[in-house]
C-alpha positions in Angstrom: 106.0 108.7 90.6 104.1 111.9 90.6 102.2 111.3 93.4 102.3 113.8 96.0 101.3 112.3 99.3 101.1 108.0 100.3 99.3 106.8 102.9 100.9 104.9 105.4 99.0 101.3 104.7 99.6 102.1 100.9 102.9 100.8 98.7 104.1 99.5 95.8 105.5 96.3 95.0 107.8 95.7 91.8 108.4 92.5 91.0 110.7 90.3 88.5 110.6 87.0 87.7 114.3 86.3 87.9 116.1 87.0 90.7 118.7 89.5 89.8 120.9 93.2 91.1 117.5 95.2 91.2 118.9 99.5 91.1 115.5 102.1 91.9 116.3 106.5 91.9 113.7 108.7 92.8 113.3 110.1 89.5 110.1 112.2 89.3 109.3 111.0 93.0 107.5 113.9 95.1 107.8 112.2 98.3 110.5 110.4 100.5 110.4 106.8 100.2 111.6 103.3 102.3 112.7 100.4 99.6 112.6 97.1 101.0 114.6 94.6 98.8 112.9 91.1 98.8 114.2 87.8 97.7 112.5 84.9 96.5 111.2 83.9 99.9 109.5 87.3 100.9 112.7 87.4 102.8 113.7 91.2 103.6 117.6 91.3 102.4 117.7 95.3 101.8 116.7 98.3 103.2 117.4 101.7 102.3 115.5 104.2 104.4 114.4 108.2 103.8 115.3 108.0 100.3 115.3 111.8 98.8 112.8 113.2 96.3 114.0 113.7 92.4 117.3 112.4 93.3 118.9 110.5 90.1 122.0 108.8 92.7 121.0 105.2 92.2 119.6 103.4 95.0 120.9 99.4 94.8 121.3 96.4 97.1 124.4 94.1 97.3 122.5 91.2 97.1 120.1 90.1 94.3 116.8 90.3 94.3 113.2 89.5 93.1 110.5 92.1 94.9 111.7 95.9 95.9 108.5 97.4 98.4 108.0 101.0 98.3 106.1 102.8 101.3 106.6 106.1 103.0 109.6 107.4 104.8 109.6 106.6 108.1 107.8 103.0 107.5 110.8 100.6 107.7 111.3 102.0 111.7 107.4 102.1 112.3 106.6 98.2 111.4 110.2 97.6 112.7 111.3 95.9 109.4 114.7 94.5 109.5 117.2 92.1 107.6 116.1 88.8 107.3 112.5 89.1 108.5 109.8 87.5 106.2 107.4 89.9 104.6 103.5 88.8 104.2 101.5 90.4 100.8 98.7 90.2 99.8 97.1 91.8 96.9 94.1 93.2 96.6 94.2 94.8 92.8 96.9 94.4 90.2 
């Protein structure tokens, strides 16, 4: 939130402990965003491209969910991200 410009090898991972129906907006969000709904396997189950800037609409996926992945519009289609695939992360800072 608040930022007004993201790098294309920056993110932001949000996790949760128990896999559940994980719902993001774009409250307060400068820039357009891709989420990437992971499950407990780093396995990509949802993706919801171009997502639009201070938009309240909730943004869901039908399936639940441990990890949602934020990176900048246009990212899912550039690292051709797709259902199913198996995401890699690793984290440098906390």
């Amino acid at each position: 939130m608040f930022k007004n410009k993201l790098n294309s090898n920056e993110g932001m991972i949000f996790s949760w402990e128990k896999t559940q129906f994980i719902t993001m907006w774009m409250k307060n969000t400068l820039i357009a965003l891709d989420m990437i709904w992971l499950n407990s396997d780093f396995e990509i189950i949802c993706i919801k491209e171009n997502t639009i800037p201070f938009d309240l609409t909730p943004i869901s996926c039908s399936k639940p969910a441990n990890y949602v992945i934020e990176l900048t519009a246009g990212s899912a289609k550039t690292f051709n991200l797709k259902k199913k695939k198996k995401a890699i992360i690793r984290l440098i800072s906390e």
